[in-house]
N, C-alpha and C positions, 0 to 999 in steps of 0.2 A: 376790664379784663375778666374779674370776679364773673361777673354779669352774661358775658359772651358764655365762661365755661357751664355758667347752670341753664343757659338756653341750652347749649350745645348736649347735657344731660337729660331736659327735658325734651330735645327733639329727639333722641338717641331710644329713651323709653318706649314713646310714642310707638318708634318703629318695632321696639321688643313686641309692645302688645299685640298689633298690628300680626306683626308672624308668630306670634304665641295663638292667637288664635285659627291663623290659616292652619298650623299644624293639630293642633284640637279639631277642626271638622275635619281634617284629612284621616286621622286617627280613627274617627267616630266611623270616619265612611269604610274603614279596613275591613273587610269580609271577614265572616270571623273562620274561614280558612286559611288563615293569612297571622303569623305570629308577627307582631311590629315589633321596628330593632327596640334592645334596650335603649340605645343612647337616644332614642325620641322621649323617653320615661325619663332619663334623666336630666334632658335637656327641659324639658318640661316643666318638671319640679324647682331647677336653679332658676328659672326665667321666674317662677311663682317667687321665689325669693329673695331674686333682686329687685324686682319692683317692688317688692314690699320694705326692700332696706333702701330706696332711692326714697321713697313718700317719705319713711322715719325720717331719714334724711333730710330731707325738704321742711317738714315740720318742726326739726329742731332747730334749726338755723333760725325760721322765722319765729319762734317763740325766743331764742336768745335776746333777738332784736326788740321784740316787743316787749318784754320783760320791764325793758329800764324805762323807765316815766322819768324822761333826761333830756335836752336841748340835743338838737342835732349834732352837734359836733363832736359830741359824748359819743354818739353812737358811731361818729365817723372813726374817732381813735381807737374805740372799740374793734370795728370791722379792723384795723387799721393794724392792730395790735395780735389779733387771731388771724390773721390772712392768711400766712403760710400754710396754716394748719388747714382751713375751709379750703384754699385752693389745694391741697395734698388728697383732700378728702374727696371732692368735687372728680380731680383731675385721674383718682384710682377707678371712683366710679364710671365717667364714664368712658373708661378702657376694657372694664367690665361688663358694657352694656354694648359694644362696639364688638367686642370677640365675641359673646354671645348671640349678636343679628348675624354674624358672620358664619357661626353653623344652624343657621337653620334648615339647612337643605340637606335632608339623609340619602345617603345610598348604600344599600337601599334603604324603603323606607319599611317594609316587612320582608318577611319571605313567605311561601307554602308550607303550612303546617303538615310536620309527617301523617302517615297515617296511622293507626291505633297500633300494629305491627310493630311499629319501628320502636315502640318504646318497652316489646315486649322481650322478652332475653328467651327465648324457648318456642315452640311453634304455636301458633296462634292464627285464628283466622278473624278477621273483624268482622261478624254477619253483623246485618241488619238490627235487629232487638238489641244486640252488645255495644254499636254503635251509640243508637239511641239512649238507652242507659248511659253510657260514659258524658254524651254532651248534656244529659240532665244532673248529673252528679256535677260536673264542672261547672255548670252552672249555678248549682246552687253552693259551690262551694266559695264562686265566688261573690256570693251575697254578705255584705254584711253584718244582717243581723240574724245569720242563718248559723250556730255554733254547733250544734251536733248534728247530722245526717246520717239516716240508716238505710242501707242498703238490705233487701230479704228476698230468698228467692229457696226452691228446695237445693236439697245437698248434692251436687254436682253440676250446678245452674252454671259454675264458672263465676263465683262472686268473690274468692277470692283471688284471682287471676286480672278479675276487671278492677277491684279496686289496688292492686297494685300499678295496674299499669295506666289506670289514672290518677294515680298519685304520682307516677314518674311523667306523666304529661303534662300534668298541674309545675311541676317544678320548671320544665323546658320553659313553658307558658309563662313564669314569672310569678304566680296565682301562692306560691310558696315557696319559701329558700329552703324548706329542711321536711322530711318527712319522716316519721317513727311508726315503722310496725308492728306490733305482737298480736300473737293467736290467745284467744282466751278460751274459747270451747267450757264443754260442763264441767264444774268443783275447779272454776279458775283459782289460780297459784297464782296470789297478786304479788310474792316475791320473785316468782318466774318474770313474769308482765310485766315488773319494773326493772330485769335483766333488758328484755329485748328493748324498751322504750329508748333504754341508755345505751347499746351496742350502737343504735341506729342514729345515735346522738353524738356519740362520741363520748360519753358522761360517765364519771367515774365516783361512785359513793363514797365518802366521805363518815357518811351514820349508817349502822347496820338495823337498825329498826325501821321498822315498816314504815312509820310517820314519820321519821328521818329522812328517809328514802324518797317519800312524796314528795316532801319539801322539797329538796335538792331537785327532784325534776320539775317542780313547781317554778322554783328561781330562773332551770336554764330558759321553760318556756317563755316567760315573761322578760329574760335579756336577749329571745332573738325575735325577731323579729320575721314573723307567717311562718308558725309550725303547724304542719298536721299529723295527728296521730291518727293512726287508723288500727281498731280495735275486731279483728276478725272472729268472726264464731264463737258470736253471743248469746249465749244461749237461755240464761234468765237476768235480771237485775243486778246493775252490780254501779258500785259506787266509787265516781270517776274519781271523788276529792281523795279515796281511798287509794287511788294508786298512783294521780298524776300532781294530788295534793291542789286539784283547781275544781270546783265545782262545774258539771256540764253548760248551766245558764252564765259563766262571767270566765270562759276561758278567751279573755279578750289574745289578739295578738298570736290566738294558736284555737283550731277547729279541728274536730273530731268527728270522724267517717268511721260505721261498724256496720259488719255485717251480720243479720242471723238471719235464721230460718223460718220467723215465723214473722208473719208483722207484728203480735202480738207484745214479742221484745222489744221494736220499733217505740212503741208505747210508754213502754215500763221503762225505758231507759230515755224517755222525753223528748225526742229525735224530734228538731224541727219541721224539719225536714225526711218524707221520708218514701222511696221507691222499688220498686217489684222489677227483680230482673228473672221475666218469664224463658217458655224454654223457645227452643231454635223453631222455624218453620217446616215443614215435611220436607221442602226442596232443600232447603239449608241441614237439617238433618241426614239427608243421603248424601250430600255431598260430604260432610265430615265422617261419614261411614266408609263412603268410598278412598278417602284419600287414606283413611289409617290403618281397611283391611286389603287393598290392594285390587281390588276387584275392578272391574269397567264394563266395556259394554261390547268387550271380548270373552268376558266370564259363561261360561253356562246358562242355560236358562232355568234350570235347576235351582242353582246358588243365586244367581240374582231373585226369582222370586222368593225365596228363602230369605233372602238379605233384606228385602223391601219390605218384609214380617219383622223382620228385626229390626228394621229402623221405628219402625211402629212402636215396640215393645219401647223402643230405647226412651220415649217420653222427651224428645227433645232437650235432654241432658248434656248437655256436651262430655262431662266427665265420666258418664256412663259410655257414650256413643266411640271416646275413645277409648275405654279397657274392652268394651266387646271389641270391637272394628280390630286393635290391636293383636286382640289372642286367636281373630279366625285367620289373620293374614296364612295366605297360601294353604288354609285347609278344606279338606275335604267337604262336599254337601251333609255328608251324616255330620259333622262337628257341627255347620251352622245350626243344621234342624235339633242335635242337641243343647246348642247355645240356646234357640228360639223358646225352647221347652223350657229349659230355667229362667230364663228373662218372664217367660207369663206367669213362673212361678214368684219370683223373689221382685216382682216391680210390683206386686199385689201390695194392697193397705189390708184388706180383710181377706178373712178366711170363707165368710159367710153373710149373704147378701140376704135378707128375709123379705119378699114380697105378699105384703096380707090388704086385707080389706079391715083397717079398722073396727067397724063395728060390728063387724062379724066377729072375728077371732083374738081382738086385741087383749085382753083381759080375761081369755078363755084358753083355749088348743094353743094358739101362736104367742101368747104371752107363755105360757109352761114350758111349750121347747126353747123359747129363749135361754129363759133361765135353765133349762138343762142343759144346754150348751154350751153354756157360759161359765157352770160348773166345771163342767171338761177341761175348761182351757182355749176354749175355740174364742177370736178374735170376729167378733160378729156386729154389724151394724143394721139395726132395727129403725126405723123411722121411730120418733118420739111424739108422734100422730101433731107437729107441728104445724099442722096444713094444708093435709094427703088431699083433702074434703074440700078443698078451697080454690079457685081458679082452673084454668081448663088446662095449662101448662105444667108439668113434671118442670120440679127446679133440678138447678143444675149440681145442686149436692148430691140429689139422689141418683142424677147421671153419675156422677163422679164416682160416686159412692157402688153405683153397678162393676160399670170400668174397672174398679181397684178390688175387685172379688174373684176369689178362684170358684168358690161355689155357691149358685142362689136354688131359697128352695124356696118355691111359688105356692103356697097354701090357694089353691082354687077354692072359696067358698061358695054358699049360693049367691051372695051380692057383690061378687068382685067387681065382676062386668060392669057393675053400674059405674064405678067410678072410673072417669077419664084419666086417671092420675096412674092407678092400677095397671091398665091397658098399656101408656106407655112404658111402664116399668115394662110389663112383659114380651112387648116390640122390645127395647132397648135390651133386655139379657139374652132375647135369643138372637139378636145379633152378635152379641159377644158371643156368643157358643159357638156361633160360627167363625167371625172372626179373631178369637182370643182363647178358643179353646177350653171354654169356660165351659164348667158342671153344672148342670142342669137338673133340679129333682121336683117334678112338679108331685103337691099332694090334694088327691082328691077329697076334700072334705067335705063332707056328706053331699057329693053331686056325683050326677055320674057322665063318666067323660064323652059318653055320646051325646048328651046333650050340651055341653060345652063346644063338641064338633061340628053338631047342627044345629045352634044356635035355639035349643028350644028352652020351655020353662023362662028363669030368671034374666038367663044368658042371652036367651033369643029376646024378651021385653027390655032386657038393658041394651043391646043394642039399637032395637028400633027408637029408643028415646034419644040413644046417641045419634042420629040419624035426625032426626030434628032437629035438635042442638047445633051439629055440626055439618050440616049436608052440603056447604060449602067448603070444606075440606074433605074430600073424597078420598084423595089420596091418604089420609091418615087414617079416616077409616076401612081402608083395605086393609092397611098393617094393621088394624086391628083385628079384624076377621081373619088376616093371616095366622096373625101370630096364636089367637084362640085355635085354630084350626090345627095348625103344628103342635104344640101344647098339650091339647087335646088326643094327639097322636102316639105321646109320647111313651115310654112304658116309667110309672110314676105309683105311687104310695096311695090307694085308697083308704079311705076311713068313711066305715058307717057305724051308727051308734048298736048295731047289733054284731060285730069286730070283736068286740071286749071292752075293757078298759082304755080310758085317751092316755093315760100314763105308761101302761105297759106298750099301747102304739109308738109315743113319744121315745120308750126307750131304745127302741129296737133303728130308730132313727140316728139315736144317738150314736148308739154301737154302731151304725152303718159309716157314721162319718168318723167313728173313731179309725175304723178299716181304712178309708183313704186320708187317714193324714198327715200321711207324706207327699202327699198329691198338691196340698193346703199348707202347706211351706211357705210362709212367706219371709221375705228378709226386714227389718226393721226399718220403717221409712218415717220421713217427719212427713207431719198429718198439719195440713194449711189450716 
């Protein structure tokens, strides 16, 4: 009888394994659109643990037996003597393993994951880039040897918006039972930040000091089981043991998601992991333009093109593209074009773009007005001559660096021309003049602008070499003979050494810009 009931246990297992693993590849094969039930997770788990208590099982019994170095009959009265109890044991198991083959069939066995929306409380659209970000974040959150993760992107990217609403999809997901928010931002209040950690917790203080405090959140994270805390707008180094009382490398059991503005916090705060949530696309930008100023493709043709400047200005910001979008609804064209005007002004990084020819003027003319402008007050980015002289391509800081200026002043020397680097800086500003409205002050320094227009003296021999060089880019060198030729045209600051003094020139530049600088307004922005 004994005999029958532990075959009938051992065939009964068999069958657990058997559908223990049909549902593990079915699981594996789940699209990861697709949330699977809990009760597959927990069925899962019991199955891993009753076949691990049917083996103990198994193996106790048989080492009982073998134990006694004893004639058989010993060992019959033995069996003989514990029966009831091995048959009790036997007979629990497998009724244990018989209800358990008995659900392995879910229905369902997932559902359709919502979409990024549904877990958001407020209006929200899930573009593209915001997508992308959230399944890289979930992904890596849920790594296990992944404990802190930094999210950085500029101030209005929607970072904090995304990572709450991946933290409330992680929870659906099963990925975490508990989430805790706080904002830390600059001269964090680590007594504020261990308020929110514990509202969000449900946690109530016990000790009023600081290391008290830690503690107590330290204990709750470690008695539950997948916490994440998510640490918003971080702005320098800050120490986690200090507020959550768990070091960022050994918060087993609980991971930690922060956002800041620069990568460079990313770093400083040890982020295993760590990703760039860039801005919206041009089409995805109009489109969040359109839906929050009200506009379509019944609007004017006035305001729409006015609007399509604005979306430009707005840097595919989401948080920007809604407080403009929001405050033109149903106004007039002069509001947009007023909008548009401050946007070129207050989305500026500098006030003052310097385009020189290193070896001409670095340490001479264009080094002095630096510094005289710098005395003023003026926010001005000068190349640090890291490279101007080196490859055929303008990098992309100095694009950026054009882009984010209200006004560049162009020191024409006699060996601008020569450099390829130079040329595209002044293709790239006078497109911004045009498209961004951007100030333009070129200065003739000891050349004189007709030969810059017709290409003679240095101007004229710097391009013909660039024509060697590059005679398979045609088209770049037009823009450059354009943009010399425009330039060239323009009404701009000569300087000849028989003028006067380069300092009394220098100042009268100064004073020129002190005159428009309210023009040079820029509003404070984080610098990547």
């Amino acid at each position: 009888m004994f005999d029958n009931i532990m075959k009938d246990v051992e065939s009964e297992k068999k069958k657990l394994i058997l559908n223990r693993d049909l549902v593990q590849e079915k699981l594996e094969a789940t699209p990861k659109t697709e949330k699977v039930n809990n009760a597959v997770f927990e069925w899962l788990k019991e199955s891993e643990k009753l076949v691990e208590e049917e083996e103990n099982l198994k193996a106790i019994t048989e080492l009982e037996i073998l134990d006694f170095d004893c004639s058989l009959a010993w060992i019959q009265w033995l069996l003989c003597a514990d029966h009831k109890m091995r048959h009790r044991r036997y007979r629990e198991m497998l009724d244990r393993l018989k209800a358990l083959n008995s659900k392995c069939e879910f229905d369902p066995f997932s559902t359709t994951i919502p979409p990024l929306d549904y877990f958001s409380s407020g209006y929200f659209v899930p573009f593209e880039s915001i997508k992308e970000a959230s399944d890289r974040l979930l992904a890596a959150l849920q790594e296990s040897n992944c404990s802190t993760i930094g999210l950085y992107g500029k101030r209005g990217s929607g970072k904090t918006k995304l990572v709450k609403i991946v933290g409330e999809k992680a929870k659906y997901l099963n990925i975490f039972n508990e989430v805790a928010f706080a904002t830390v931002s600059q001269n964090p209040n680590v007594r504020r930040i261990q308020d929110e950690i514990a509202d969000s917790l449900n946690l109530k203080f016990t000790r009023n000091t600081l290391a008290g405090r830690a503690r107590t959140i330290s204990l709750e994270l470690k008695s539950k089981d997948r916490v994440l805390v998510i640490l918003d707008d971080v702005q320098a180094r800050i120490e986690l043991e200090d507020i959550i009382g768990i070091p960022g490398d050994r918060t087993k059991g609980c991971k930690v998601l922060l956002t800041t503005r620069r990568q460079r916090e990313c770093a400083l705060m040890d982020c295993k992991e760590e990703f760039s949530l860039g801005p919206l696309s041009d089409d995805e930008t109009w489109t969040l333009l359109k839906n929050h100023s009200g506009i379509g493709d019944g609007s004017s043709p006035d305001i729409l093109n006015v609007a399509h400047q604005v979306a430009l200005e707005c840097e595919g910001l989401p948080g920007t593209i809604k407080e403009v979008g929001s405050s033109l609804k149903s106004k007039h064209v002069k509001e947009w074009k007023a909008s548009l005007d401050n946007l070129r002004h207050s989305m500026a990084r500098w006030q003052i773009f310097i385009s020189f020819r290193g070896e001409d003027t670095r340490f001479s003319f264009t080094g002095f007005l630096y510094e005289a402008l710098l005395r003023e007050g003026f926010k001005i980015f000068m190349d640090d001559g890291g490279g101007l002289d080196t490859g055929d391509q303008i990098s992309p800081s100095l694009i950026n660096a054009i882009e984010a200026s209200r006004l560049s002043i162009v020191v024409l020397s006699e060996n601008y021309a020569s450099s390829s680097w130079c040329l595209d800086e002044l293709a790239k500003i006078l497109e911004c003049k045009e498209n961004k409205n951007q100030i333009v002050w070129p200065i003739f320094y000891k050349v004189d602008p007709s030969h810059i227009r017709h290409m003679r003296n240095g101007y004229g021999n710097a391009m013909t070499e660039h024509e060697n060089i590059f005679g398979n880019e045609p088209e770049r060198l037009q823009k450059w003979r354009s943009a010399l030729f425009e330039v060239a045209g323009m009404f701009g600051k000569p300087y000849e050494t028989n003028n006067g003094y380069e300092y009394k020139f220098i100042q009268k530049i100064v004073e020129h810009a002190n005159n428009i600088k309210s023009r040079l307004y820029i509003r404070s922005m984080d610098m990547d």
